[in-house]
C-alpha positions in Angstrom: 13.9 150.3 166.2 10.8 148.2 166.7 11.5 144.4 167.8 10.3 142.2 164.5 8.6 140.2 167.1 6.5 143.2 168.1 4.7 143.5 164.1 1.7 141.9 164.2 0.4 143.2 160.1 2.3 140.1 158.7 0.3 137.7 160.9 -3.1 138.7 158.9 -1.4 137.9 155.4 -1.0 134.5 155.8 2.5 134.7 157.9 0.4 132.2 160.8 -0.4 133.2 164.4 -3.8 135.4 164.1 -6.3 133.5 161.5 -8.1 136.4 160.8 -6.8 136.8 157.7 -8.4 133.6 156.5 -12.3 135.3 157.6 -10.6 138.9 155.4 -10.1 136.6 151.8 -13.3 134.5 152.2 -15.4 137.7 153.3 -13.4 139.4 149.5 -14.3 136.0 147.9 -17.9 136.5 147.9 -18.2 140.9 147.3 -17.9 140.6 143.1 -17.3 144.2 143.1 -14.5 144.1 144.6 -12.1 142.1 142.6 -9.5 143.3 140.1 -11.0 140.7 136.8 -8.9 143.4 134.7 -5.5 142.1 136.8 -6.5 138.7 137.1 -7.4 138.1 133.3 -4.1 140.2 132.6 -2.6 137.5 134.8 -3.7 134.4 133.5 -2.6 135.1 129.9 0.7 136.4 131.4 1.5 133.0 133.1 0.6 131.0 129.3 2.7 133.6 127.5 5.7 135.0 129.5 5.5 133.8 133.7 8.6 136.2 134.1 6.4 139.5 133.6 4.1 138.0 136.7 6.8 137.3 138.7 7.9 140.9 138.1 4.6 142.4 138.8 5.1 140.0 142.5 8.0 141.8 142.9 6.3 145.3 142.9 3.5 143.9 144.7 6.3 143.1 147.9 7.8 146.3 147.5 4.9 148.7 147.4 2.7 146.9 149.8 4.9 144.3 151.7 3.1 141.7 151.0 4.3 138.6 148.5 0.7 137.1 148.2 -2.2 138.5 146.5 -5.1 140.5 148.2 -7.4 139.9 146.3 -9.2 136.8 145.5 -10.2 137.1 142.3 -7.7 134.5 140.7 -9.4 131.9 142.7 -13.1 133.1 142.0 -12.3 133.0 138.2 -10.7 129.7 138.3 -13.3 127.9 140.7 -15.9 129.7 137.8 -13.6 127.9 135.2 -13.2 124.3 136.7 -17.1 124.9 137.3 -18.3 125.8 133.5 -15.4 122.6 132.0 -17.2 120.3 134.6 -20.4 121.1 133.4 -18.9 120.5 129.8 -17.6 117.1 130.4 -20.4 116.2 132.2 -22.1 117.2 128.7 -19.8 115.2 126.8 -20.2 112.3 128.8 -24.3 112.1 129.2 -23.8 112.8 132.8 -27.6 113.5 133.2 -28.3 114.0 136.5 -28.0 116.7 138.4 -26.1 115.0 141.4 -23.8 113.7 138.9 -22.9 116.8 137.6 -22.9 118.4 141.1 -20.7 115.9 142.3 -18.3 116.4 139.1 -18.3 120.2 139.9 -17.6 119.4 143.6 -14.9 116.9 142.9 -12.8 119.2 140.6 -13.5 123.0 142.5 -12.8 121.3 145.9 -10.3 118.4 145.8 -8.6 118.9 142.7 -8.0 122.7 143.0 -8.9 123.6 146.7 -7.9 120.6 148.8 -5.2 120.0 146.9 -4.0 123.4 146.9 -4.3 123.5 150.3 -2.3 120.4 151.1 0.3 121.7 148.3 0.5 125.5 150.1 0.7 124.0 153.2 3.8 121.9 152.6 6.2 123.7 150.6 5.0 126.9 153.5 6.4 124.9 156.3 9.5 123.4 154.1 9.9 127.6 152.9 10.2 128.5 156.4 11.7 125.7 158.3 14.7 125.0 155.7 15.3 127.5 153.2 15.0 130.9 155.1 18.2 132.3 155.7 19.3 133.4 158.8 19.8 136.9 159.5 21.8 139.1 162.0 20.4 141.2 164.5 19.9 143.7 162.2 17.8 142.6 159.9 14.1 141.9 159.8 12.9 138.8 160.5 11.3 137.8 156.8 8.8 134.8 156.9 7.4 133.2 153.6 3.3 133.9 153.6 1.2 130.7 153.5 -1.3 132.9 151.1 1.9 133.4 148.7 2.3 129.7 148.5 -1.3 129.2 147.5 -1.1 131.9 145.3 2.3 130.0 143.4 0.0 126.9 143.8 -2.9 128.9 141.8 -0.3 130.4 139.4 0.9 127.1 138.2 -2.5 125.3 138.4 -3.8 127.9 135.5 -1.6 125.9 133.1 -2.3 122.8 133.9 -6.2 123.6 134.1 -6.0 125.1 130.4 -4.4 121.8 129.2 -6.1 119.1 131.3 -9.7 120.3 131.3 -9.6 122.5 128.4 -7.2 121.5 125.9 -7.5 117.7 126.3 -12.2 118.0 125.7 -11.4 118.9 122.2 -9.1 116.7 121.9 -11.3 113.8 123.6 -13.1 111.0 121.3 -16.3 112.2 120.3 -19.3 109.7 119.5 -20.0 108.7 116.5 -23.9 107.7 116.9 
């Protein structure tokens, strides 16, 4: 039996020593034909309507590919295209003119509210996953590490909601003029 210190494959999924991983998700960000939009659209309506048959379709994830966290980074492509086209909308809806002003709305809610945020989010409950609520195994198990990728993926799952009722949801429900 080889050592569990000895696999380096979890390192590149998000599980920390080698970074490359990070290059591998960014390089699948930007190469369109690539993603899975069937998967993720079938995703996003799955976390509205039942969560429970995402969280199943995790579960086969781990246990065909050993991996908790997503591969592909199409969640996050189609939901920085979202926060994009609602910022452009309020920016509408509140005569935001220029075109800094409306660059700096689409910056503000793509990289702090979802991206820097996410990352701060991920970050934490990763190091709280893996420093005090791993269990400890015997010698013979494997050594099983939560992924900092699957921990912004849970931050992405659950900011889907949030983005359908704060920035989608709540325009149409917002004052409108009346001149």
């Amino acid at each position: 039996m080889i050592p569990s210190h000895l696999h380096h494959h979890s390192a590149r999924r998000g599980g920390g020593g080698n970074k490359g991983w990070i290059l591998d998700y960014i390089r699948r960000l930007v190469k369109y034909p690539q993603m899975d939009l069937e998967y993720t659209f079938w995703m996003m309506f799955h976390l509205c309507i039942s969560p429970k048959v995402v969280y199943r379709s995790t579960q086969w994830h781990k246990q065909t590919k050993n991996q908790w966290a997503r591969d592909d980074p199409a969640f996050v492509a189609i939901l920085m295209v979202f926060l994009g086209m609602s910022s452009v909308a309020f920016a509408v809806a509140f005569h935001i003119t220029s075109f800094i002003g409306i660059m700096k709305l689409m910056f503000w809610s793509v990289f702090v509210d979802f991206i820097s945020v996410g990352l701060v989010v991920a970050s934490i409950g990763w190091w709280i996953a893996n420093k005090y609520l791993r269990v400890q195994g015997n010698i013979h198990t494997v050594e099983q590490k939560v992924e900092w990728l699957y921990c912004f993926d849970v931050h992405c799952n659950s900011f889907f909601p949030v983005f359908l009722l704060l920035y989608v949801f709540q325009f149409f429900f917002r004052p409108h003029d009346r001149g």
